[in-house]
N, C-alpha and C positions, 0 to 999 in steps of 0.2 A: 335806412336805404343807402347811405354811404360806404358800406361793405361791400360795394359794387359797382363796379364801370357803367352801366346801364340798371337802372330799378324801376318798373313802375310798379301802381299799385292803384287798380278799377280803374285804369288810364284809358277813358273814353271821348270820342269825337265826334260830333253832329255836326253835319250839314242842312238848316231845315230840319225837318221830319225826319229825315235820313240819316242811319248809325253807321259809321261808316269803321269806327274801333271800339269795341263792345267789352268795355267793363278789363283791360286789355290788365295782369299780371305777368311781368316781364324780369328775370333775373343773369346777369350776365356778368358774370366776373371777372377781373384781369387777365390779361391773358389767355382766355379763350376764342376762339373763332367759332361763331354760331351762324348759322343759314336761318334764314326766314322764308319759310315756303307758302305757296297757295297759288292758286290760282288771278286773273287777271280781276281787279274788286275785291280782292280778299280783304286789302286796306293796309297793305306792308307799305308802302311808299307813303301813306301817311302816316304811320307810326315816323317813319328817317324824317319828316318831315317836322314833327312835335320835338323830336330827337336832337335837332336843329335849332326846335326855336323859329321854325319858320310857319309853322301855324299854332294857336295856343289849344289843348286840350276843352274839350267842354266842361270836362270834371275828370275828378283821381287825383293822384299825384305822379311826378315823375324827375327823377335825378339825373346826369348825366354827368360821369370826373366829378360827382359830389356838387355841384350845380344844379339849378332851376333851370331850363332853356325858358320859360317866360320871364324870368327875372335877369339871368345871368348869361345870355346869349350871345356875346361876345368874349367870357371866358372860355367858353366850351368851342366856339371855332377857333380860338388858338391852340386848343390842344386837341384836335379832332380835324379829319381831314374827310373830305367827300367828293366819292366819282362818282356822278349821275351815270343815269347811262347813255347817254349821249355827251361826250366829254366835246366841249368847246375850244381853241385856240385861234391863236391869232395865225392864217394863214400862210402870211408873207414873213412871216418873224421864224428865225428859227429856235429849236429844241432850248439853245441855251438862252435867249433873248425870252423869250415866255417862263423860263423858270424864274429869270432875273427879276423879272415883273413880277409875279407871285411871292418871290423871295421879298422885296422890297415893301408889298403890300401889307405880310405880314411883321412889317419891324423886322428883320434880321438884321445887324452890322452889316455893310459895303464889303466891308476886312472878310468877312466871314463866307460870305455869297459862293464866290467863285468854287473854293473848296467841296460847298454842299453840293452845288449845283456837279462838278465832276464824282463825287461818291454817289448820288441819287441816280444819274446814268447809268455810272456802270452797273447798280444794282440789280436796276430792268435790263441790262443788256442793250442799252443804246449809245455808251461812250460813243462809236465811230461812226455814229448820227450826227451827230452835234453841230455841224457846219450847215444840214439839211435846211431848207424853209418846209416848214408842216405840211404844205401840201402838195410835197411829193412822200409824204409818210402812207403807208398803208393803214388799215384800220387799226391792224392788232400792234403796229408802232403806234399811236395816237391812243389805245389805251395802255401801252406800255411806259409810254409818258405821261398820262393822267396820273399813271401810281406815283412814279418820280415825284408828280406836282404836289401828290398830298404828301408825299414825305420829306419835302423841304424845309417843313416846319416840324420835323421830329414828334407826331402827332401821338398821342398816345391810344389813342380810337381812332380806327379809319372802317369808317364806313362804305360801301360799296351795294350799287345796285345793277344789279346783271353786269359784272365785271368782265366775261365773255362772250356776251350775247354777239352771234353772226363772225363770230371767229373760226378758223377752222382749226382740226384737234389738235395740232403741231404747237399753235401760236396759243391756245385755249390751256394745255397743257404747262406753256412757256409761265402764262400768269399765275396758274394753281402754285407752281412752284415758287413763283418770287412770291407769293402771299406767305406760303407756308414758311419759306424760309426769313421771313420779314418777321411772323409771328413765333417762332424759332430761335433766331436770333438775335432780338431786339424786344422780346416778348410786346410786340404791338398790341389790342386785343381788337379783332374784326366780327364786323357786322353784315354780312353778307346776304342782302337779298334776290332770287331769284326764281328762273322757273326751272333750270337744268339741275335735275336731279341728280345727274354724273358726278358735275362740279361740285354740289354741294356735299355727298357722300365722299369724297376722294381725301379733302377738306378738314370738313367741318367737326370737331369737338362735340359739339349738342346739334340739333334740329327743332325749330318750332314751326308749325303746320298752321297757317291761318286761313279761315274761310269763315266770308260773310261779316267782319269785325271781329271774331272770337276767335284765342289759342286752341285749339282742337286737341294739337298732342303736340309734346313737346318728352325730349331725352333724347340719349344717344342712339344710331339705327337700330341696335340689337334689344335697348329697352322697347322703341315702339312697334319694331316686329314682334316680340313679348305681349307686349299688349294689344297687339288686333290678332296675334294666330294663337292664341289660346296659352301664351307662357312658353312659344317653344323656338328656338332662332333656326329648326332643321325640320323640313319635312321630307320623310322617308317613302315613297309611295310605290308598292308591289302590286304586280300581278301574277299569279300563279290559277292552276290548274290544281283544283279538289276542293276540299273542306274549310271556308274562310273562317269559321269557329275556332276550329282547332286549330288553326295558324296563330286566333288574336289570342287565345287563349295560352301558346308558347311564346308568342313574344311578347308576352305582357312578364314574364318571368325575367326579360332580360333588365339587366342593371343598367339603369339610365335610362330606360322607356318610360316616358310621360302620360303620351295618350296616344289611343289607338281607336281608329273610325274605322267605320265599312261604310262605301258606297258596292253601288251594282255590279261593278269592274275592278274594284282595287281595295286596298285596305291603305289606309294612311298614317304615319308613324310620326310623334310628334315629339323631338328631343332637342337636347341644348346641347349635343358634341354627335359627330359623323360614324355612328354605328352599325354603317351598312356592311361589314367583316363579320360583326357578331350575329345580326340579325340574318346573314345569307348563311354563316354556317346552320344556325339553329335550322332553318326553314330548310335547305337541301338536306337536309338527315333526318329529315318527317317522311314520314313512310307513308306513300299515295300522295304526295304534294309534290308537283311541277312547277318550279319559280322560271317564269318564263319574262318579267321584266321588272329591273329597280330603278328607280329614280331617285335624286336626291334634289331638293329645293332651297336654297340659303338664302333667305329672304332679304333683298334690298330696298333701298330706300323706295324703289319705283313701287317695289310691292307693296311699301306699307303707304304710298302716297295715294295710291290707286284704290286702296281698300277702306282707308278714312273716305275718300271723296263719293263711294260710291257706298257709303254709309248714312252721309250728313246730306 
């Protein structure tokens, strides 16, 4: 399990009678940024939570930086940083008075403080905050400093839960990019849970899909669009005027066609590269066939979120 930033293995949790993370297999290795999606009770906030060390498993196993969080739970917050989503500070204190106290908490050298505390700023982009008291900060500064806060302690996992929730797309944007380039250039490895499919797609290296305790689907968008539309990341969708036989029957000829459906109104084309060039020459040089409209579908993360849940 130690080949890995995050491992579990049948990492389950009760409440009472109630499962609230069902049998949970989890693999996360260095260096990647992974989203955990589901809906509200899916049970993501209690896996960060096991993750932590801040509640114990019922049964499974589960490692964290090669750590027990039941056993070793104070290794693993020195080297792991975590934004709720509701990030906390001291009001009247400002930007650098609250890192200072974070700083100190975690053991840092005095000597060393000042320095981190001016490179964690600029990183978010709040150097010329710094004189502020927090509450004249706006939201998307107060999660901008959240990030700072966990990486005061050069954390090697940073966890985050709804890292942009109620931001707007400018300042929502502003964080996607100091994540990315935190895990970029310091290869951090994040854990990212949420509900915004944008963020998480724009992002994220892998996706794992939870609902009801249990992993559902989990790979990168293009595997799990694969796996609920039938193996195909493009859907090509015609309508024409004549014979829909002899249409499925020529574009089945074309190279790189997958699979090919009729409904009532259209025929639908299902591939893994954008062959609407090949498929509209064939079809306009069929004699008695009117291509009167093509569409193409690239399926995202929304689509394949949408399509698990209205499955399960």
């Amino acid at each position: 399990m130690n080949n890995y930033i995050i491992s579990t293995k049948n990492l389950t949790k009760k409440y009472g009678t109630k499962t609230v993370v069902d049998d949970l297999n989890l693999s996360i290795p260095e260096g990647e940024i992974y989203g955990l999606l589901g809906p509200n009770g899916a049970g993501k906030s209690t896996v960060i939570l096991m993750l932590l060390g801040l509640t114990e498993p019922s049964s499974g196993e589960l490692s964290v930086l090669g750590y027990s969080p039941t056993k070793e739970s104070l290794k693993i917050k020195r080297l792991t940083g975590y934004l709720p989503e509701r990030v906390g500070f001291y009001e009247d204190m400002t930007s650098v008075q609250n890192l200072e106290y974070t700083a100190l908490l975690n053991g840092i050298p005095e000597k060393e403080i000042p320095g981190k505390i001016e490179n964690c700023l600029t990183l978010v982009g709040l150097e010329k905050e710094k004189s502020k008291v927090i509450k004249q900060f706006s939201k998307g500064m107060k999660q901008r400093l959240g990030i700072a806060d966990v990486l005061i302690k050069d954390p090697q996992l940073v966890i985050f839960d709804e890292p942009t929730e109620g931001l707007d797309v400018e300042v929502a944007n502003q964080i996607l990019e100091t994540i990315f380039s935190l895990n970029r250039d310091k290869k951090i490895t994040f854990l990212i849970s949420s509900h915004q499919l944008n963020l998480v797609q724009k992002i994220c290296h892998k996706v794992g899909i939870m609902s009801k305790g249990k992993l559902i689907g989990e790979g990168n968008v293009s595997e799990l669009s694969k796996n609920m539309f039938g193996g195909n990341k493009y859907q090509v969708d015609l309508e024409f005027i004549g014979d829909p036989d002899k249409v499925i029957e020529k574009i089945k000829t074309i190279k790189g066609i997958k699979t090919v459906t009729k409904t009532e109104n259209a025929i639908h084309i299902g591939t893994d590269e954008d062959l609407r060039q090949e498929i509209s020459k064939v079809v306009t040089n069929m004699e008695g066939i009117i291509l009167t409209k093509m569409d193409i579908k690239d399926f995202s993360l929304e689509d394949v979120y949408l399509n698990y849940f209205k499955e399960v």
